[in-house]
C-alpha positions in Angstrom: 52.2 20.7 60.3 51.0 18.7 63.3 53.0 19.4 66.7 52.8 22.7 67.6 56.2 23.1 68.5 56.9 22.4 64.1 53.9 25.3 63.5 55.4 27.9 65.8 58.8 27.5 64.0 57.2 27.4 60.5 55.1 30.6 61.5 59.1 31.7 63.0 60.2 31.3 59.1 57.0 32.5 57.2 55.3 34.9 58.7 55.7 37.9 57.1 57.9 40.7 59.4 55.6 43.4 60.7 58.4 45.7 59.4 60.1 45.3 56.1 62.2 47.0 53.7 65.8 48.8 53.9 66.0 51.8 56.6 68.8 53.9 57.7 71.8 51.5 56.1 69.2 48.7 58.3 67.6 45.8 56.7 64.6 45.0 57.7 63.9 42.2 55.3 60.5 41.5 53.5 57.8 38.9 53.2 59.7 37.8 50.3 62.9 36.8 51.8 61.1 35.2 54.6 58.9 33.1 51.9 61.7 32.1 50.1 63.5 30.7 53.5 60.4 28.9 54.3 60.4 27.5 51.1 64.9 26.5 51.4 63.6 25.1 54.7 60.5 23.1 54.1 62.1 19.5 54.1 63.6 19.8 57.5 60.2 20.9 58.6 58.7 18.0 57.2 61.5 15.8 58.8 60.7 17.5 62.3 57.1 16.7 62.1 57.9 13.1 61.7 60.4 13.3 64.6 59.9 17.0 66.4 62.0 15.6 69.5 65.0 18.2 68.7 62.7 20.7 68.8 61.4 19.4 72.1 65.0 19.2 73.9 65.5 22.1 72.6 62.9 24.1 74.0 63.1 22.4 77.3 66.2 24.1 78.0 64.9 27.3 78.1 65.4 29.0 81.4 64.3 32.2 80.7 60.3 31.2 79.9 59.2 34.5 78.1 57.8 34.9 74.4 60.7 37.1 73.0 62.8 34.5 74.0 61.0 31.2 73.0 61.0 33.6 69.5 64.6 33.9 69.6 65.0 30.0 70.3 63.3 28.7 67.6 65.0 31.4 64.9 68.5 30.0 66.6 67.2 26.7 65.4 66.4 27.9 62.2 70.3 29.9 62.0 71.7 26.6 62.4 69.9 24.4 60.3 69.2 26.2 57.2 72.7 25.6 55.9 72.9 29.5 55.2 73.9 30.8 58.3 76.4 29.9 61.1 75.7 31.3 64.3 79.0 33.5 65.6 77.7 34.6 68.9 73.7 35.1 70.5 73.0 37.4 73.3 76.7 38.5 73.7 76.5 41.3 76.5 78.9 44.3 76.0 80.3 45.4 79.4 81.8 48.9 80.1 83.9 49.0 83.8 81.3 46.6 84.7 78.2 48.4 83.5 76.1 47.0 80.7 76.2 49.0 77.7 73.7 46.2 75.4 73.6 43.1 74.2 73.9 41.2 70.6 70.8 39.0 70.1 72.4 37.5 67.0 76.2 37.6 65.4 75.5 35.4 62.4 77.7 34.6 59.0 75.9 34.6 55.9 77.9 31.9 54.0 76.6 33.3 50.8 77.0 36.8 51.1 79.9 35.9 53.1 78.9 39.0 55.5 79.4 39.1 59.2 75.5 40.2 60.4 74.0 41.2 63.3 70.6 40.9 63.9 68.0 42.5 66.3 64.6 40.5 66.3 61.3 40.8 68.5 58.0 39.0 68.3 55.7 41.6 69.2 51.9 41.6 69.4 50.4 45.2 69.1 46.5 46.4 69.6 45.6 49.5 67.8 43.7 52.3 69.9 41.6 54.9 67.7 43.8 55.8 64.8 45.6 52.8 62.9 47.7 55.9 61.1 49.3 56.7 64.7 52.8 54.2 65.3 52.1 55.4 69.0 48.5 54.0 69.3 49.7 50.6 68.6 50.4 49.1 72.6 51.0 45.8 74.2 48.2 43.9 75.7 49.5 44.5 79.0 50.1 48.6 77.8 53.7 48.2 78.9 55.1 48.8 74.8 54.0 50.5 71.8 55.0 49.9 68.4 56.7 53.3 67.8 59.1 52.6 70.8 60.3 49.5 69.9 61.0 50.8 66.7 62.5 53.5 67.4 64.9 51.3 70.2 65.8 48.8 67.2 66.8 51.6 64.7 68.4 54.0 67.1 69.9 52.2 70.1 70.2 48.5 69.7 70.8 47.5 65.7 74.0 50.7 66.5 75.6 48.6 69.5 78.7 47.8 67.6 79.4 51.4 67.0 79.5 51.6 70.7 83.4 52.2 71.8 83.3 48.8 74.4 81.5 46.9 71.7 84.3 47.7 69.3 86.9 46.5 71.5 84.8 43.1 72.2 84.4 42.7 68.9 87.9 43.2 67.6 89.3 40.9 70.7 86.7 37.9 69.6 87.9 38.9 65.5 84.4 40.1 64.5 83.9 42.9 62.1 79.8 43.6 61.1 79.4 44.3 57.5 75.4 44.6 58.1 72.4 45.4 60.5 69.5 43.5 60.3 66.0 44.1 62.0 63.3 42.0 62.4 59.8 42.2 64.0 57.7 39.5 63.9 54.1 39.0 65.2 50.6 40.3 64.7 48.6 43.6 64.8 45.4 43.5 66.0 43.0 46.1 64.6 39.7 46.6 65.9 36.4 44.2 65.2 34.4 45.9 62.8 37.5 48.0 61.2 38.8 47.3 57.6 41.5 50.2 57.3 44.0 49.7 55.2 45.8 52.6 56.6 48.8 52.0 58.8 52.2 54.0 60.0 54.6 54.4 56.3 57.1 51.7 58.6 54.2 49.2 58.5 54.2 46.8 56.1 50.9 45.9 54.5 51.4 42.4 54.4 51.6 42.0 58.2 49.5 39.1 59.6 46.0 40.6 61.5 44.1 40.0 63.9 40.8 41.4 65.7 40.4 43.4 69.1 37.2 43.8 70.8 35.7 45.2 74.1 33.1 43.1 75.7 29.7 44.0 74.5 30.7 44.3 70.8 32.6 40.6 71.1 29.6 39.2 72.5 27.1 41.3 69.8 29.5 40.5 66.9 29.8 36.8 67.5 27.0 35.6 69.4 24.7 34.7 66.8 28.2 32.3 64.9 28.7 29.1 65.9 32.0 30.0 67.3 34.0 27.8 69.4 36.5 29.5 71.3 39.7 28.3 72.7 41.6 30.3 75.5 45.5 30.8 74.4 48.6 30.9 76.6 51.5 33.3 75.4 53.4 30.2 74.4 50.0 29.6 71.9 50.1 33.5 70.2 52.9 32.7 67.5 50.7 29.8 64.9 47.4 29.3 63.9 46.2 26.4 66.5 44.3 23.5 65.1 41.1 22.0 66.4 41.9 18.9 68.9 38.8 17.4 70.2 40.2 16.8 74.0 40.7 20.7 74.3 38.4 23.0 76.2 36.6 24.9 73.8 33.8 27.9 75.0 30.6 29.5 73.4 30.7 33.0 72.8 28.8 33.6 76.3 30.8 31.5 78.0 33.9 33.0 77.2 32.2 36.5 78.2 31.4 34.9 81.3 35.0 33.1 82.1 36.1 36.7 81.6 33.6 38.9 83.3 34.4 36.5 86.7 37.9 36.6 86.7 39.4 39.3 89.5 41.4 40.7 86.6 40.2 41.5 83.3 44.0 41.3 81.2 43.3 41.0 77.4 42.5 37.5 76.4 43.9 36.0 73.4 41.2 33.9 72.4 41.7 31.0 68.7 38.2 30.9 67.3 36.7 27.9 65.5 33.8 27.5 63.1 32.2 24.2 64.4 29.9 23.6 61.5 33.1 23.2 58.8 35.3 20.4 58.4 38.4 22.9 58.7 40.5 22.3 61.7 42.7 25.2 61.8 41.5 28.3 63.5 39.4 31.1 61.6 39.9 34.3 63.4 42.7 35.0 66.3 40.5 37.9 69.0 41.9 40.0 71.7 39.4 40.3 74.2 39.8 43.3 76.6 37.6 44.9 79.3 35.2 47.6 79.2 37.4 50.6 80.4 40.8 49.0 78.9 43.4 51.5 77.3 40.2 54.0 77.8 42.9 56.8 79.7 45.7 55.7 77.8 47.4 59.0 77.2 49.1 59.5 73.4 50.0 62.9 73.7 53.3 62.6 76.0 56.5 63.4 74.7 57.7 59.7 74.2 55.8 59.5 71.5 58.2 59.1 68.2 56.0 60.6 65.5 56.9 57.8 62.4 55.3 59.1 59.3 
């Protein structure tokens, strides 16, 4: 796949959840179901890399500019193309005497199952701090989430909206009933440089796509001696694999130390690295590159901590 706008949705489709399985009467679907739709959805793929303009109308119309929502775009796209599904209702808000109880990402009819669904999705993008057993050491770039929150919010709060008195009464007036709850989290854990664990909270699935973390002296020890080529991603670039295009701006691994080390504020950098002595042109390794002292007083012992194993 060529345009990136086609990759992000095919990434959308197969990338396997970060959760999976069936959970508290939720499910949370597997890598299976998800390769399977990729696979019932490859032609229009192919037809939208010869002509990707619906894709680009589409996203130009987005208002609200954030990654969740440029996620939940391009999986409305998928819901009403695949032939499966027929959208019933997104983001429906559920008032109470003018207060907002929740909101409905997706009310969706599964035309073969012939179930009314409703599904909660997030594309999250979690680093993991000291013990990749721990749901709770597995934070946001920006350390505003954590993996054992969000979860927690999904299975608790938001997939048991309909349950909620107000909701009931929308529901009934628009002639809705959900037969089922379905969760999805899509996105990318990022474990640290030189770790191979294989141990992750029991809600983690193994098959969850990875990615590396590093702070800056082991980045620069780690990769300087590779011929590396490093390109700087926006948030709208953390979903695919990015491909090699030769009128990009690509770095060295001391250059990129350097960009970082002069900006006024060292945020994580998501950074697409490229082997520039292969042939290849799709990216190799996908880096977080964080500051010295970053997530270094995090605190993982307060009480919002939802213990998940």
């Amino acid at each position: 796949m060529q345009h990136s706008l086609v990759r992000d949705l095919q990434w959308v489709i197969a990338n396997p959840p970060i959760i999976q399985g069936q959970q508290d009467n939720r499910n949370w679907t597997s890598a299976n179901d998800w390769a399977q739709a990729h696979k019932d959805f490859k032609r229009q793929l192919d037809e939208l890399n010869e002509n990707p303009q619906p894709l680009v109308n589409l996203l130009a119309e987005q208002r609200d500019y954030r990654l969740g929502h440029r996620f939940e775009t391009l999986l409305s796209y998928w819901f009403k193309h695949n032939g499966r599904h027929e959208i019933l209702a997104q983001n429906l808000q559920v008032q109470d005497h003018n207060r907002t109880i929740g909101e409905f990402d997706f009310i969706v009819k599964d035309r073969l199952t012939h179930n009314i669904q409703h599904w909660e999705v997030a594309c999250k993008f979690y680093i993991d701090i000291n013990d990749t057993s721990q749901a709770e050491h597995w934070v946001g770039p920006m350390l505003k989430d954590r993996l054992d929150i969000k979860y927690h919010s999904m299975r608790s709060r938001q997939s048991k909206l309909s349950a909620h008195p107000a909701a009931k009464t929308q529901l009934k007036r628009l002639n809705m009933s959900i037969d089922e709850h379905i969760c999805l989290i899509k996105g990318r854990l990022f474990h640290p440089l030189r770790s191979s664990s294989k141990v992750y909270p029991s809600v983690i699935s193994s098959s969850h796509q990875r990615g590396q973390w590093a702070r800056v002296d082991d980045f620069l020890e780690y990769f300087q001696a590779e011929k590396i080529q490093w390109q700087l991603l926006d948030k709208n670039q953390w979903m695919a694999a990015q491909t090699y295009m030769p009128d990009q701006r690509y770095f060295t691994t001391v250059d990129i130390v350097q960009y970082f080390l002069d900006r006024p504020k060292n945020s994580p950098l998501c950074l697409a690295g490229f082997l520039s002595d292969t042939p290849t042109k799709q990216e190799k390794t996908r880096v977080f590159l964080v500051a010295k002292d970053w997530a270094k007083n995090l605190n993982f012992t307060d009480n919002t901590a939802i213990h998940l194993n």
